[in-house]
C-alpha positions in Angstrom: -25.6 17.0 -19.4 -27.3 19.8 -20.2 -25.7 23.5 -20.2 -28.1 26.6 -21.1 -26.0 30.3 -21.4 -28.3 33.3 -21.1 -27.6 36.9 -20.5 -26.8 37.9 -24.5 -27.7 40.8 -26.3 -27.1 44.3 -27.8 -24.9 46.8 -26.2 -23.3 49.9 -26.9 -19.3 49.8 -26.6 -18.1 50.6 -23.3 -20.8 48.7 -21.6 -20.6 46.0 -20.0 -22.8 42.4 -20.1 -22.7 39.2 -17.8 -23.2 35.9 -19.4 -24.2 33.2 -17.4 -24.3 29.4 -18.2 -26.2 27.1 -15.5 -25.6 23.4 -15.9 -27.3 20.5 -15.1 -24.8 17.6 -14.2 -24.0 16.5 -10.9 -20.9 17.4 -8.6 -20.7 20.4 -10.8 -18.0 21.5 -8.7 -15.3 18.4 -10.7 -15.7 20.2 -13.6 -13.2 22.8 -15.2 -15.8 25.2 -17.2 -14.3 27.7 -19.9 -16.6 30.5 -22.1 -15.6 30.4 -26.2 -17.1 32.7 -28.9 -17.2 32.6 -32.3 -17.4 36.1 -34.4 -18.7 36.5 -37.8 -15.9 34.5 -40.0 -13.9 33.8 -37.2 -12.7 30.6 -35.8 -13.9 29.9 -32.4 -11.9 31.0 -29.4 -11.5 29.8 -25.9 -11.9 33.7 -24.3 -11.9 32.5 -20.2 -11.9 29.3 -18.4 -12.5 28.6 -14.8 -10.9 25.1 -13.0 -13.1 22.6 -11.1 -12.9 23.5 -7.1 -14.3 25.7 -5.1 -13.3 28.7 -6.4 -10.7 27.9 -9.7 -8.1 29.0 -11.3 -8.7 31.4 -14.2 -7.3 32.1 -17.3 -8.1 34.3 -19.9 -7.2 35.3 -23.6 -5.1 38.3 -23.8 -7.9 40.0 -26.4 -10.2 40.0 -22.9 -8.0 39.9 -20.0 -8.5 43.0 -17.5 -11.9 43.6 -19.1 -14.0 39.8 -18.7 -14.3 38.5 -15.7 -15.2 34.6 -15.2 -16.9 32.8 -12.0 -19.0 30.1 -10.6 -20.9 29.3 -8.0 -21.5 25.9 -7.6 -24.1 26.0 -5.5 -25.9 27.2 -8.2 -24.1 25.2 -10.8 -23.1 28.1 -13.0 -20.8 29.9 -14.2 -20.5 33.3 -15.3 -19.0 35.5 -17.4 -19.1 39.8 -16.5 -17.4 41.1 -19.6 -16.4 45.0 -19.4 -15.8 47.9 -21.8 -16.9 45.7 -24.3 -16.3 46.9 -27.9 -17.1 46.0 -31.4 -14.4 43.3 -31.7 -16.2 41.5 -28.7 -19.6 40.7 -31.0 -20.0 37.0 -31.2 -21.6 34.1 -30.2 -20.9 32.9 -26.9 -20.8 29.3 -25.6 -20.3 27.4 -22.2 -17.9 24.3 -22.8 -17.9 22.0 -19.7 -15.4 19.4 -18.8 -12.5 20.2 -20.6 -8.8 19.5 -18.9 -5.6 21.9 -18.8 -2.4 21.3 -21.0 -0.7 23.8 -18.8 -2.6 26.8 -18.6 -4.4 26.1 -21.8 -7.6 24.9 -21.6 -8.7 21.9 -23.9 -12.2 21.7 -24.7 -14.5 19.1 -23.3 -17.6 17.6 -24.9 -20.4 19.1 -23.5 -21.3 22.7 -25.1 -24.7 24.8 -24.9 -26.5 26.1 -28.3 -24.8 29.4 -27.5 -25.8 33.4 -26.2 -25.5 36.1 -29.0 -23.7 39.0 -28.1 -23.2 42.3 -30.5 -21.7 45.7 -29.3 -22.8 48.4 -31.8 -23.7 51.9 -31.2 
């Protein structure tokens, strides 16, 4: 299993960026998929996660919800991540977990991970 993000970079706050995360595994479509980041110092944080199906069930960390947005497309096997009004808070790396399962609505990460897609808002 292979899962490669892309999309990172530098922005200004109050733009916006969209992450994406294609994966190479078959019957991507089983798969729950979540994004985490991890900021300078910080611990690493589950920030959106998607369930398996064809669409999913979402859920999001209260420090993004209303402004991050996370989809897939399994036709495609990837998943994005459109992330809006981003502000300085939001810099981090960003990584693609695959497989992970729910304990409720939290999701629990699963083994596979990509190397990860730097983001940093700065003006």
């Amino acid at each position: 299993v292979q899962l490669v993000e892309s999309g990172g970079g530098l922005v200004q706050p109050g733009r916006s960026l969209r992450l994406s995360c294609a994966a190479s595994v078959n019957r991507f479509s089983l798969y729950a998929v979540a994004w985490y980041r991890q900021g300078p110092g910080k611990r690493r944080e589950c920030v959106a996660s998607i369930s398996s199906g064809a669409r999913g069930i979402t859920t999001y960390a209260g420090s993004v919800k209303d402004r991050f947005a996370i989809s897939r497309d399994n036709a495609k096997n990837t998943v994005y991540l459109q992330m809006n009004n981003l502000k300085p808070g939001d810099t981090a790396d960003y990584y693609c977990n695959l497989g992970g399962i729910y304990n409720g609505t939290d999701y629990i990460s699963g083994i596979y991970w990509g190397r990860g897609t730097q983001v940093t808002v700065s003006s």
